[in-house]
C-alpha positions as CSV (number, residue, x, y, z in Angstrom):
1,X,-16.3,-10.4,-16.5
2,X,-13.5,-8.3,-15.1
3,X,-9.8,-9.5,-14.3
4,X,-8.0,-7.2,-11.6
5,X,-4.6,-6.8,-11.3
6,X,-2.5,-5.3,-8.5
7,X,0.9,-5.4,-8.7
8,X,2.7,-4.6,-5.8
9,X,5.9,-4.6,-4.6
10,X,6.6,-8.2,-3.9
11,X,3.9,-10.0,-5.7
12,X,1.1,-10.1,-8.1
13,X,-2.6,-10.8,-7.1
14,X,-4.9,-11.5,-9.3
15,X,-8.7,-11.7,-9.1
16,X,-11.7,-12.4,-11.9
17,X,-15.4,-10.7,-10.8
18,X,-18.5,-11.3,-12.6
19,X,-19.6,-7.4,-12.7
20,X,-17.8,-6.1,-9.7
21,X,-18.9,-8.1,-6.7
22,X,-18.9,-11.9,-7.6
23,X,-15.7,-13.2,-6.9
24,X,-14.7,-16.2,-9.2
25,X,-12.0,-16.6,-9.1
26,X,-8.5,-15.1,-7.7
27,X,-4.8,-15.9,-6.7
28,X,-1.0,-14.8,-5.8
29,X,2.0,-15.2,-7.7
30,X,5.2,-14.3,-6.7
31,X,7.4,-11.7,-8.5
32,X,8.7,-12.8,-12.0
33,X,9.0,-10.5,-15.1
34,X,5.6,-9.0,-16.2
35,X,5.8,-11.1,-19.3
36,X,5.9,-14.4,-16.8
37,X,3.3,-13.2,-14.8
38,X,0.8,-12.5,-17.6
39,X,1.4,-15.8,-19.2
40,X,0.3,-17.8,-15.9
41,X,-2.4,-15.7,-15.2
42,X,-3.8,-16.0,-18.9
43,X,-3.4,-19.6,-18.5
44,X,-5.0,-20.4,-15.2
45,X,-8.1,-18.2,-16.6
46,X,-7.7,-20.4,-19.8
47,X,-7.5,-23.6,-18.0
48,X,-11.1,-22.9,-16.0
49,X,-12.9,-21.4,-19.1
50,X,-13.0,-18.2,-18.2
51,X,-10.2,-16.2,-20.3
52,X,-13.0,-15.6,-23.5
53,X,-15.4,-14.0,-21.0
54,X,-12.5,-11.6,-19.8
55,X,-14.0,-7.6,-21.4
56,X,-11.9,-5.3,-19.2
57,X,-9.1,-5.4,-17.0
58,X,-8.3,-2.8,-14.1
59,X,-4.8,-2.3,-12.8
60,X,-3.7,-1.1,-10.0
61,X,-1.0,2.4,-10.8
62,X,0.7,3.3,-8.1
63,X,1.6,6.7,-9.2
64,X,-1.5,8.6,-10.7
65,X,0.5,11.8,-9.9
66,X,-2.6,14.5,-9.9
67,X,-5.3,12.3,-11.7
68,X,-8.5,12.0,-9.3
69,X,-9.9,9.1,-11.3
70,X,-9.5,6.0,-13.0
71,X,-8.8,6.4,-16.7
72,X,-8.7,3.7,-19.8
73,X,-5.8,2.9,-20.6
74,X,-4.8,4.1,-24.8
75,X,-1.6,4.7,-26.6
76,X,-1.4,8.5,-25.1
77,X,-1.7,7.3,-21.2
78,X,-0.1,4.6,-21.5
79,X,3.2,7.4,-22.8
80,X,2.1,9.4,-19.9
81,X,2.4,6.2,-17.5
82,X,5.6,5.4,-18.6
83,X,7.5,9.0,-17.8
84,X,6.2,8.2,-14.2
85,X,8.1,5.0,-14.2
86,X,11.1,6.8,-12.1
87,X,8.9,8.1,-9.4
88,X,7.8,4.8,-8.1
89,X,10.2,2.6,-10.1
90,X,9.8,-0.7,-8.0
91,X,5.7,-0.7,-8.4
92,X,5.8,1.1,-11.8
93,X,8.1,-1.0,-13.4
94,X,6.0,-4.4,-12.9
95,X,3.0,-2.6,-13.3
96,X,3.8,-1.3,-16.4
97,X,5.0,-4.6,-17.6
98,X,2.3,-6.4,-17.1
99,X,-0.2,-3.5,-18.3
100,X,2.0,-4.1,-21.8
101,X,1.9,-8.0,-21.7
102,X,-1.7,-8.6,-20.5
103,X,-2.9,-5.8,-23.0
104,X,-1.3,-8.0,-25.8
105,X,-2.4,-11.2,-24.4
106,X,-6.3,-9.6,-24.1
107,X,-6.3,-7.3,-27.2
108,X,-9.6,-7.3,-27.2
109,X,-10.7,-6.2,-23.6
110,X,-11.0,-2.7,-22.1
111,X,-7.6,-1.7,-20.0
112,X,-8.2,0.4,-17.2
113,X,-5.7,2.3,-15.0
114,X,-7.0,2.6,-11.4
115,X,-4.5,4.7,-9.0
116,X,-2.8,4.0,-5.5
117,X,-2.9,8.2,-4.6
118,X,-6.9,9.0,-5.9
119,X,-7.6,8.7,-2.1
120,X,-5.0,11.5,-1.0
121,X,-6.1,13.8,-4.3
122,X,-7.6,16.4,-2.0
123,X,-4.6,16.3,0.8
124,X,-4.4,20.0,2.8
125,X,-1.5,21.9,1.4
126,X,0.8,21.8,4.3
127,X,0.5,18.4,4.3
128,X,1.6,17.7,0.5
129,X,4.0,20.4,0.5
130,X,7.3,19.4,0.6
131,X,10.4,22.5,2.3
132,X,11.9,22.2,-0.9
133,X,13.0,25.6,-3.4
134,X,9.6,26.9,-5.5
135,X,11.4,25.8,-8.8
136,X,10.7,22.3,-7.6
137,X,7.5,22.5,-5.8
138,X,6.1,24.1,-8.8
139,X,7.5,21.2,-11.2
140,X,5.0,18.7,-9.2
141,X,7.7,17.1,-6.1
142,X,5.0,17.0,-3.3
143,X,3.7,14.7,-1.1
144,X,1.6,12.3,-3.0
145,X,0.7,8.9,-0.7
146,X,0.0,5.9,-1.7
147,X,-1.9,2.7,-1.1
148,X,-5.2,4.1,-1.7
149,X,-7.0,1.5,-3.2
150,X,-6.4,-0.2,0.2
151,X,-8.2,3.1,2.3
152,X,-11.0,3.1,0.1
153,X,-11.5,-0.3,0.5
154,X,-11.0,0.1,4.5
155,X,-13.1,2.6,5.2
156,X,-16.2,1.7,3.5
157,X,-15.8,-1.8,5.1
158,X,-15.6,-0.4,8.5
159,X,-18.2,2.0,7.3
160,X,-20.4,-1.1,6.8
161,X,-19.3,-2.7,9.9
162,X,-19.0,0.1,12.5
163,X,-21.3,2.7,11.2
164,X,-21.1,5.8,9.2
165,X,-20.5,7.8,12.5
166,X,-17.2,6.0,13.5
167,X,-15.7,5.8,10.2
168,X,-16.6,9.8,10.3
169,X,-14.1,10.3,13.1
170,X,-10.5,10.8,13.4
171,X,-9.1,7.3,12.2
172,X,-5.8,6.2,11.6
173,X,-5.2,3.4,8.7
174,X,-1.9,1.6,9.2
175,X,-1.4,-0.9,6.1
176,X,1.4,-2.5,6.9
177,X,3.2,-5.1,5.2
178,X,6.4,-5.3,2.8
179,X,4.9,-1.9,2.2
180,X,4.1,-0.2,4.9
181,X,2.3,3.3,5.4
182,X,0.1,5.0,7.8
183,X,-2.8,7.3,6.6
184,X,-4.9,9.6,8.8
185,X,-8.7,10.3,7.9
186,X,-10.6,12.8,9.1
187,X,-14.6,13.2,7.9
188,X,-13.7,10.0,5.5
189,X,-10.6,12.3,4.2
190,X,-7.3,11.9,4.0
191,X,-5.2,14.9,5.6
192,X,-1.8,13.4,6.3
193,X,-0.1,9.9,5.2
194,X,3.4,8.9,5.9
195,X,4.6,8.0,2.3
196,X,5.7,10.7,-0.2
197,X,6.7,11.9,-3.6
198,X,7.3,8.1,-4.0
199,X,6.5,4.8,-2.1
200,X,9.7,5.1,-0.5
201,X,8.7,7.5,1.7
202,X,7.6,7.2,5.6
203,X,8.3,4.1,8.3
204,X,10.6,1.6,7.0
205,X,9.1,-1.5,5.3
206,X,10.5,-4.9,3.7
207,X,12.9,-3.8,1.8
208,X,13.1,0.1,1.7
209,X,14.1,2.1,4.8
210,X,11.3,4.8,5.0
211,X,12.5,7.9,6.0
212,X,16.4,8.7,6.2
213,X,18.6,11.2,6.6
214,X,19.6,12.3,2.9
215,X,22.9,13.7,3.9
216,X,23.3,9.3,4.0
217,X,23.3,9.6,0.1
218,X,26.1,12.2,0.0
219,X,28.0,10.6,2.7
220,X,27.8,7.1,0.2
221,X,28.8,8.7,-3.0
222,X,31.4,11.1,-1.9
223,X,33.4,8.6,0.4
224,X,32.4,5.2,-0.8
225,X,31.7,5.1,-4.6
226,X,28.3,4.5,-4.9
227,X,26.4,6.2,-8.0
228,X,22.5,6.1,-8.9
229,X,22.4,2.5,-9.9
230,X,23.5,1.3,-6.8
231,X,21.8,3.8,-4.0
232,X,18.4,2.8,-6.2
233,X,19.3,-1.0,-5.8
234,X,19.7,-0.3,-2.0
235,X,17.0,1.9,-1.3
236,X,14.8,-0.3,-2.9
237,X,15.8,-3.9,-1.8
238,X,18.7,-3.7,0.6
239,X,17.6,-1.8,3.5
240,X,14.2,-2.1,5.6
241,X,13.5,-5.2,7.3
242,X,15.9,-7.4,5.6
243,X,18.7,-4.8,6.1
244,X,18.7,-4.7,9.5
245,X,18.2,-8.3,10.1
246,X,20.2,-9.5,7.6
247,X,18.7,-12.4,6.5
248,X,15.0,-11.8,5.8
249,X,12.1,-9.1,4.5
250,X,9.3,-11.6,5.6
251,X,8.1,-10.7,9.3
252,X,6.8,-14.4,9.8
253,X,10.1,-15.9,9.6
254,X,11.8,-12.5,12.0
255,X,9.5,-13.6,14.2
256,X,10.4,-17.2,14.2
257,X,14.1,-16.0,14.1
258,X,13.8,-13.7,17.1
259,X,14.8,-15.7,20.3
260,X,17.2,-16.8,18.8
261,X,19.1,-14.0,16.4
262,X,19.5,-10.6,18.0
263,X,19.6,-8.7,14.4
264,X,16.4,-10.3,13.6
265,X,14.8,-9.3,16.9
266,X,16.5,-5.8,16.2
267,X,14.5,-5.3,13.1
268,X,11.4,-6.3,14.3
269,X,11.4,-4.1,17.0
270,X,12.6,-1.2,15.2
271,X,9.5,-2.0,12.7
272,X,7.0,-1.7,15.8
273,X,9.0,1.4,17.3
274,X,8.8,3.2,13.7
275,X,5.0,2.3,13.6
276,X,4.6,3.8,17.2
277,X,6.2,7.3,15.9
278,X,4.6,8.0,13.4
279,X,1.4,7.1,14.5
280,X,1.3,9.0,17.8
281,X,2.7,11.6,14.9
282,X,-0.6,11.2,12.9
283,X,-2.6,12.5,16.2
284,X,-1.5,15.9,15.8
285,X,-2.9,17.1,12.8
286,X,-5.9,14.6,13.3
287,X,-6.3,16.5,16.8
288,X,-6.8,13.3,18.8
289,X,-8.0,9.4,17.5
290,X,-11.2,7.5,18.1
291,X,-10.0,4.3,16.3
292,X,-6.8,2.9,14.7
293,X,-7.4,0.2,11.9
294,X,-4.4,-2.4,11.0
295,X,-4.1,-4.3,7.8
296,X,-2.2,-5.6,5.1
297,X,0.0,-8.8,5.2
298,X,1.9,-7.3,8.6
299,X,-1.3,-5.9,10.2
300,X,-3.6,-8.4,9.6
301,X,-1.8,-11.8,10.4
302,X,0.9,-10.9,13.7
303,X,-1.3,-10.1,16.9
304,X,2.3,-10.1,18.1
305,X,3.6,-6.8,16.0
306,X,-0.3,-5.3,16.8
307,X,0.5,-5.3,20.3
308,X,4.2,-4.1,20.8
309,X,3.1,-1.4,18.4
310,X,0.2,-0.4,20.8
311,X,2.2,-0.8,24.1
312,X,2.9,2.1,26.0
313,X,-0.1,4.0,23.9
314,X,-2.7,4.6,26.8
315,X,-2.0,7.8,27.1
316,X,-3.8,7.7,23.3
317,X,-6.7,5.5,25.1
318,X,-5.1,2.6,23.0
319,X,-5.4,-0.8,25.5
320,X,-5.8,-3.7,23.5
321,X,-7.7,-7.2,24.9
322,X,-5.4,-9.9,24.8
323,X,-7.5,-12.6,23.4
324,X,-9.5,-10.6,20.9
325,X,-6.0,-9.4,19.3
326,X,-4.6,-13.0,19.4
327,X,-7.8,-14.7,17.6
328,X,-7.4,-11.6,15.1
329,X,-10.9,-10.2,16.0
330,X,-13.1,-7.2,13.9
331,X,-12.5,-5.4,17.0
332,X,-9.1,-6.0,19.3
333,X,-9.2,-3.7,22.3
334,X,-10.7,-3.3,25.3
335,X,-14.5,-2.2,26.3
336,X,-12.8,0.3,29.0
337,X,-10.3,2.4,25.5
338,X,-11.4,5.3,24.9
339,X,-9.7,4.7,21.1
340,X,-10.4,1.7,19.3
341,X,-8.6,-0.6,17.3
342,X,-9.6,-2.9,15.0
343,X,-8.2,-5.4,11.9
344,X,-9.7,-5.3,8.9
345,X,-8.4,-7.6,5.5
346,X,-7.7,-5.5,3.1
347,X,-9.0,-6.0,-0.6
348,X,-7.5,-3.7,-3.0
349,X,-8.7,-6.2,-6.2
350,X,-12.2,-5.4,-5.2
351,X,-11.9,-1.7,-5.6
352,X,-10.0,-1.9,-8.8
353,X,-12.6,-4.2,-10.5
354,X,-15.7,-1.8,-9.0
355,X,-13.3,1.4,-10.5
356,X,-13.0,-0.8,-13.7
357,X,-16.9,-1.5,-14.0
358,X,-17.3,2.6,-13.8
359,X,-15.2,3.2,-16.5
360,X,-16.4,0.8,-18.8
361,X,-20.4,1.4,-18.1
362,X,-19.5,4.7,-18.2
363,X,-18.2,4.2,-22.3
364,X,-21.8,2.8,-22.8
């Protein structure tokens, strides 16, 4: 039995395999303190019988820095974790806290870390080089990406669905939600992704802007007082979708709000004209796309935000068909594109507990 945890930026999922493929349970709880989180989760497995059969728990670690695989988590990694708290400090943080509380609650059971950037570990130089001075580049600042554990899982599914000859070509992963990022894969490699040094990084998302002029953080502390504390509190959960709009980081409720509220329209179409950017951006070191694939919460659930994103792109080969995209369909655009697009449900829980499995059988 195997409990995986992936704590992201808004919420906690939770899901409990037998061995890494039989689903038995799983669930979603909202963001409380780690310590919260961990106690409801231990009880719902408690409550259905299953919390004695527990032997390993994988979490999902944003920031894995240079590590290219999953590692058990002891006294020594779990020091090492915590100095990477400030480079992610929004995913970190709750990870961390719930890595601490569930490996209390479950003393017993193997810990496993399993890492958001393992997909982008072999990134071309000029991609994860950052124009920064050598004394930094050389300290580790680079570009990192994240949301791996969401491309692994994406490709092989549309490995399984489309062949191993599409998912070979020149694809373009867009998992977008309250994070958002786009990832381009060439050969089943990733050469390019929008996010960063951190999660910040790249088109804006929920709550964090993406990328932004940093002469903005000078400009704020020299002429209106702001210090560390309060640009991290801003970048982190003032600015994005529910700093534009004003009102709201969920794109279901923009959407609602739209007709009516011109800041909420504003946000959601500056969401879609971000997406656009960077991914006709993507094409150029992919050298052209055969398929675009769209997923998390944002992707996966607004046929809406899919096709003002793809508007205009038929100059890409991007058309998409109408009904296919509205029903949510494997496959959304048209027999006559040249690219295709598709929508795949993401399952980052499942590739944590198959990681998880590894590292355990592998102790045997």
């Amino acid at each position: 039995m195997i409990l995986a945890i992936n704590c992201g930026s808004s919420s906690v999922k939770f899901a409990a395999y037998r061995g890494a493929e039989e689903v038995l349970v799983r669930g979603k709880i909202q963001h409380v303190s780690g310590a919260e989180v961990a106690q409801q989760i231990v009880g719902r497995l408690d409550k259905i019988g299953l919390l004695d059969s527990i032997k390993a728990v994988g979490h999902r670690i944003v920031h894995g820095g240079n590590r290219r695989t999953p590692v058990l988590i002891y006294d020594t990694v779990m020091a090492e974790l915590e100095e990477s708290r400030g480079m992610a400090p929004i995913h970190m943080t709750a990870a961390l806290d719930m890595v601490q509380s569930l490996r209390r609650a479950l003393p017993e059971a193997h810990h496993v870390a399993c890492f958001d950037t393992m997909f982008h570990a072999d990134l071309p130089d000029l991609a994860r080089t950052m124009p920064l001075p050598r004394y930094l580049t050389d300290k580790g600042i680079a570009r990192y990406g994240f949301h791996g554990l969401s491309c692994t899982y994406l490709l092989r599914t549309f490995a399984r669905r489309a062949g191993e000859r599409a998912a070979s070509g020149k694809l373009i992963i867009a998992h977008l939600g309250s994070g958002a990022s786009m990832t381009a894969v060439k050969g089943m490699k990733s050469i390019d992704t929008t996010m960063g040094f951190t999660p910040e990084a790249g088109l804006m998302m929920g709550t964090r802007p993406g990328d932004i002029d940093p002469g903005v953080f000078n400009y704020l502390m020299r002429t209106q007082g702001f210090d560390l504390t309060q640009l991290e509190r801003m970048m982190q959960s003032e600015c994005g979708l529910v700093g534009v709009s004003g009102v709201s980081s969920d794109m279901g409720e923009l959407l609602e709000m739209a007709g009516k509220d011109a800041r909420a329209r504003q946000a959601v179409d500056l969401f879609c004209y971000q997406a656009q950017k960077f991914l006709c951006g993507l094409c150029g070191p992919l050298g052209g796309v055969d398929a675009v694939i769209f997923s998390g919460g944002i992707g996966e659930n607004f046929p809406e935000i899919r096709a003002q994103i793809c508007k205009g792109l038929g100059f890409l080969g991007i058309s998409l068909d109408e009904t296919s995209n509205t029903e949510n369909a494997f496959e959304i655009s048209r027999p006559s594109s040249s690219t295709r697009v598709y929508v795949i449900k993401t399952d980052e829980e499942a590739i944590i507990a198959e990681q998880t499995l590894a590292v355990v059988e592998n102790l045997n």
